[in-house]
N, C-alpha and C positions, 0 to 999 in steps of 0.2 A: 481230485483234491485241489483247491486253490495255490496257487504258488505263495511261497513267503519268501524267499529271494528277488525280489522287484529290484530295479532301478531304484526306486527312491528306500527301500530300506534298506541294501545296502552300503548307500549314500549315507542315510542317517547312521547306519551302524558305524560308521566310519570317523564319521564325525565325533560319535563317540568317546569311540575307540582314542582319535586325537587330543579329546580335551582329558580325557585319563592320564594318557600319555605324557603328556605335558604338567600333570598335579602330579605324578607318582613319579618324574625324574625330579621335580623341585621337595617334596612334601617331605618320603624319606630320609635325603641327607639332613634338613632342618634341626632335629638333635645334635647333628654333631657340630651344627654351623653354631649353633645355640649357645653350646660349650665353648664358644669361644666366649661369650659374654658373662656367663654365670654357670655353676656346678651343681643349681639348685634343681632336682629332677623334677620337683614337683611346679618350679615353673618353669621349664622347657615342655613341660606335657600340658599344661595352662596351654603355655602360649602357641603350641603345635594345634591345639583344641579349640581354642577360638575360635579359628574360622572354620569349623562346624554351627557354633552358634551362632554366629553372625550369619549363616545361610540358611537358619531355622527361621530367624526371624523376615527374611528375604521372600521365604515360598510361600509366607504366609500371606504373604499381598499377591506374590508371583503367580501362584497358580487361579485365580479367578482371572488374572491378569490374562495368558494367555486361553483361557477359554472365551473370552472377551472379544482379547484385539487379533488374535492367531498368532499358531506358533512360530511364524519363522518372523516377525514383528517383535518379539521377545529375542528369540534365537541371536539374530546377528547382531543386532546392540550388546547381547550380554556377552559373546564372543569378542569383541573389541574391547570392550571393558578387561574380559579376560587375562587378553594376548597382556593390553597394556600394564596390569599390573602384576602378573607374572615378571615383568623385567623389572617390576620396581626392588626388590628382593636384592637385586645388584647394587642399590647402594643405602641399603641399610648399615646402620651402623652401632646398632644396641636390640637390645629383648625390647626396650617400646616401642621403637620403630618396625621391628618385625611381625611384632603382636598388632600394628595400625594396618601394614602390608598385608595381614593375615586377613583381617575385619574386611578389607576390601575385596581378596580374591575368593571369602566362602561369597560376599553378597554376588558377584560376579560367576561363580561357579552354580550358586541356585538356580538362577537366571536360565544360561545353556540349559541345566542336565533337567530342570523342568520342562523346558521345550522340546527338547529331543527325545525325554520319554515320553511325553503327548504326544509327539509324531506318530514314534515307535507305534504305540497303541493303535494312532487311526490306521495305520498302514498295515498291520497284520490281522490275517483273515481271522475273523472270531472264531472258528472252529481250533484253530491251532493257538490259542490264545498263552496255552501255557510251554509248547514249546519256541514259539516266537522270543517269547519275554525273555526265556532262557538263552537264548540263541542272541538274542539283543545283548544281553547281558553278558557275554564272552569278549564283547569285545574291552569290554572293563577289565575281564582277566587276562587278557592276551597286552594289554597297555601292562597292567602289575607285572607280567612273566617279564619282561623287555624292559619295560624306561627306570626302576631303581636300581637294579645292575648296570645299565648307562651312566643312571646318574651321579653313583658314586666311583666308578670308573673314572666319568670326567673330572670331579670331583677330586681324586685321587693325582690325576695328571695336570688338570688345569687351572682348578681350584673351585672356589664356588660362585664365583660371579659369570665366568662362561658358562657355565652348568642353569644356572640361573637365566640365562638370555636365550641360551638351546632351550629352555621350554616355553619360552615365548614365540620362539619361530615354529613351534611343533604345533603351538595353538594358533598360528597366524594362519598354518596349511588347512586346518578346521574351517577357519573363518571365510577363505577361499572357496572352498566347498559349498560353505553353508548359504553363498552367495547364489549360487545355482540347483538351490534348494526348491521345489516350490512347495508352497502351503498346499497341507493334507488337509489340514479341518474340514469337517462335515459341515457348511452353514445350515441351522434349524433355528430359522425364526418363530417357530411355534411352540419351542422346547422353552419351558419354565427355567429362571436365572439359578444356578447353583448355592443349594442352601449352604450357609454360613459364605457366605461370598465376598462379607465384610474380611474377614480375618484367615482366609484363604484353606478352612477346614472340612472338610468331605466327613460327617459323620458313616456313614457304609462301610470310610475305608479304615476306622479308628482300633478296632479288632488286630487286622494282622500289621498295622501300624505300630500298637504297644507290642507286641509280639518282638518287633525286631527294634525298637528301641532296648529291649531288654538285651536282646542278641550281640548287638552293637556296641552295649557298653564296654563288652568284652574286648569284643574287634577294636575299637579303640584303644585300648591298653595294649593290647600288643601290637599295633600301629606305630602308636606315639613313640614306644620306647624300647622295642625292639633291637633297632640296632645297636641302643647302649648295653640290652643285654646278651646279644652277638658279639660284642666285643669283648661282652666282659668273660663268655666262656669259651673264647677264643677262634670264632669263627673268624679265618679272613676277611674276605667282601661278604658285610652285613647284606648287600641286594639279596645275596643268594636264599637268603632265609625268603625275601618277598616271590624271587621268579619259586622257590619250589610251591611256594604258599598258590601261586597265580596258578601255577601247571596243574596244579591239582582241584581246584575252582574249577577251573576253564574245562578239566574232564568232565566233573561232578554237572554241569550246568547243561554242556551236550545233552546230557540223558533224562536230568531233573524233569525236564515237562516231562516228559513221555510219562516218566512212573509215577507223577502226580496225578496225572489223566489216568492212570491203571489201576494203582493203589489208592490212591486219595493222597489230597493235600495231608490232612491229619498223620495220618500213617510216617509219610515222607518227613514233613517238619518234626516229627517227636524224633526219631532217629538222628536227625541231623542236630539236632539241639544235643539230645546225650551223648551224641559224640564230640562235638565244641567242648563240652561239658569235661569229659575226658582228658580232650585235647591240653586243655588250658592245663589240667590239674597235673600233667606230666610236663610238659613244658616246666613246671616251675617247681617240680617233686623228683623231678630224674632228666635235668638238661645234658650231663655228660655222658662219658660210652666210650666207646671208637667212635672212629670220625666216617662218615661217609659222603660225597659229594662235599666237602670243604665244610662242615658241620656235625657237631656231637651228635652219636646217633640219639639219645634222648630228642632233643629240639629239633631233630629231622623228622623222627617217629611223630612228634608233637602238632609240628606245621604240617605234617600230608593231613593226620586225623582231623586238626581246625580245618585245611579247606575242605575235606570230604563232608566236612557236617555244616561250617558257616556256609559254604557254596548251596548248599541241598537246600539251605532255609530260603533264603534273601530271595530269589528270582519267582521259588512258588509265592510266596510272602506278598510280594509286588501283582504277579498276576492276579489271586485274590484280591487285592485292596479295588483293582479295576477294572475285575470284571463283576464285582460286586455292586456299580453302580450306570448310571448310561451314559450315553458318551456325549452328553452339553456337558459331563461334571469329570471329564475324565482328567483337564487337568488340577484340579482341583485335589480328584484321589492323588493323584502323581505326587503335587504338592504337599499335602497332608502326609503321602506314605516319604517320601523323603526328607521331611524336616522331623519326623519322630528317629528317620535311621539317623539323620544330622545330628541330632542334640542326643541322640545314646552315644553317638561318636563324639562328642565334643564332652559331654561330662562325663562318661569312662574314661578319655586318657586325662582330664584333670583328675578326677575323685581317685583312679588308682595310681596316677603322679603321686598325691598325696601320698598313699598307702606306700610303693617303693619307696620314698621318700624316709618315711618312720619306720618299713620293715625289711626293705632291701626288694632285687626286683623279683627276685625267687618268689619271695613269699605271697607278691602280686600277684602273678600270675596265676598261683593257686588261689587266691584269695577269688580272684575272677573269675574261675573254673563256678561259682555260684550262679551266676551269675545267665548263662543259657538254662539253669534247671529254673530259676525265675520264671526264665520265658515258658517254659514247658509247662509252668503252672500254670502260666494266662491259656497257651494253646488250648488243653483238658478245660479249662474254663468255661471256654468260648467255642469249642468245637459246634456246636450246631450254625453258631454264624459261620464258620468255612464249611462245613458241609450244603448249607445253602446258596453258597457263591454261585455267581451266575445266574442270581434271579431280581434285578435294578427292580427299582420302581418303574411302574408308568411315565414315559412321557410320549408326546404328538407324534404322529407318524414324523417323518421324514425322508428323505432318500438316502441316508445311510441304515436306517430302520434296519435291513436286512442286515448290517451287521453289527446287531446288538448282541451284547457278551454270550456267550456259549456258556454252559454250565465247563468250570474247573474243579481241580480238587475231589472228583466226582467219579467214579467207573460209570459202567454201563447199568450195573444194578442200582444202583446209587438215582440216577436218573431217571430210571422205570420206575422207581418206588414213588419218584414225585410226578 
């Protein structure tokens, strides 16, 4: 079997792992920094949600961009841009200014996390496709377990401006890194230019793309406003709702490839959805109890069910969108499948802002519990485009040829039959 521990992927994983690290100690305290300026929920989840959309509209030029010039030609530009406006956050001083701050670091965060999941891709042997992605994907969870319990720690002792500068030096360490990076890209001069390459769209990968924008919208709602409703049911350190949220991700995602490869995508994504599904509707039907681990057991029982089922979705989700297509267009899918999960995450935590807003945050969250059976309805939709995954179109041989996408989402029967 091919190694997927390389030098360079776990390099990239890492880098990752760092530019996570550095959003999710700045991103979660943001509510409560917010509230110093306005009590208005439904614009602190606006303005926490922006820069989601402003990194929608970023990938959509970004990912033709690096299938073009290569990844690490995107990479370490967008990583400086990063570092730098992460410490701008230190001296804001209103909801516009924050909401400007915002605009800059999703277009700056599209940049990085476009380039290092095209890496990711070229680097992981296509046979293990799905448990790569997922194994990539931990290091997102393992940033969540650790930098919002930092964040609001420092937060708590130092306030919010060093809090704010410690995640610019967390993304500097990335940026260091990603200097000793080298370019993965396959060159294929014979490979035809990526369709939609105007507007930076991978049709192959639009399927489990709306899938997890539907997913997402969720995620974003209890993102955005979570730790105001941690405080309100009296959890002490709001982090602790994100590290249980991440610990339980980062299990869920160890295993996800494997039982996608076994079961099938379809199977794995319907389960993980109805339990999101679940999750949400208890979270905001039954947050109190006893308390365990510094949290109502309701919102405890709540956050393990979301990660068990958002974790399950997101990573099969991703490796369908790219092994659906060949790899001149893989940043392209990257692109395309990240700005669908961007903008479910930027207009969930506005549109249900809105909703806490006129019906309190309880009532959100069930409201949102809708919200992954959506997505379970596109899944059943479009199941034979994931059960197909892994079969691109045609393109020119070339010398990474041999590792074009493996069938995902797929058993062994499953395979035999085509």
């Amino acid at each position: 079997m091919e190694p997927l521990w390389t030098a360079s992927f776990a390099r990239i994983t890492f880098i990752q792992f760092l530019t996570f690290a550095a959003f999710q100690m700045v991103t979660p305290v943001l509510p409560l920094y917010l509230s110093r300026f306005t009590a208005n929920e439904a614009l602190i989840g606006t303005t926490v949600g922006v820069f989601t959309l402003s990194a929608v509209v970023v990938r959509l030029w970004m990912g033709p961009l690096v299938d073009r010039r290569g990844r690490v030609r995107v990479l370490v530009p967008g990583l400086v841009l990063f570092v730098a406006v992460s410490a701008l956050y230190a001296i804001t001083v209103s909801v516009g200014t924050v909401m400007l701050v915002r605009v800059l670091h999703g277009a700056a965060f599209a940049a990085v996390t476009t380039a290092v999941s095209a890496m990711a891709a070229d680097v992981i042997p296509a046979r293990r496709r799905a448990e790569g992605m997922g194994l990539f994907g931990t290091s997102v969870n393992l940033a969540q377990s650790m930098a919002p319990v930092l964040g609001f720690a420092l937060v708590s002792r130092l306030d919010f401006v060093p809090t704010f500068l410690m995640g610019a030096a967390v993304g500097a360490v990335g940026l260091v890194l990603a200097r000793f990076q080298p370019e993965t890209q396959v060159p294929d001069p014979a490979a035809p230019p990526a369709r939609g390459a105007r507007i930076g769209l991978e049709p192959g990968a639009l399927a489990p793309s709306l899938l997890v924008f539907l997913a997402s919208m969720g995620f974003g709602g209890f993102m955005a406003l979570m730790p105001l409703y941690a405080a309100e049911q009296g959890a002490g350190n709001p982090g602790v709702v994100f590290t249980v949220l991440a610990i339980t991700v980062l299990g869920v995602r160890l295993v996800a490839g494997r039982l996608a490869d076994r079961w099938g995508a379809v199977p794995l994504t319907s389960v993980g959805l109805a339990l999101s599904a679940a999750a949400l509707f208890i979270i905001g039907a039954w947050p109190g109890g006893f308390r365990a681990a510094g949290l109502p057991a309701g919102l405890l029982l709540g956050t393990v069910l979301y990660g068990l089922g958002h974790g399950s979705v997101t990573p099969v989700a991703q490796g369908v969108a790219i092994a659906r297509v060949p790899r001149s267009r893989w940043g392209a899918a990257s692109a395309t499948f990240f700005a669908f999960l961007d903008l479910g995450i930027g207009l969930g935590a506005s549109a249900l802002g809105a909703v806490a807003e006129a019906a309190g945050l309880a009532a959100m969250y069930r409201v949102s519990a809708g919200l992954p059976l959506l997505a379970l309805a596109v899944l059943l939709a479009t199941r034979r485009q994931w059960l197909l995954a892994g079969r691109p179109e045609p393109e020119a041989p070339s010398p990474g040829a041999s590792d074009a996408p493996a069938p995902l989402g797929t058993g062994a029967r499953e395979a035999r039959r085509r």
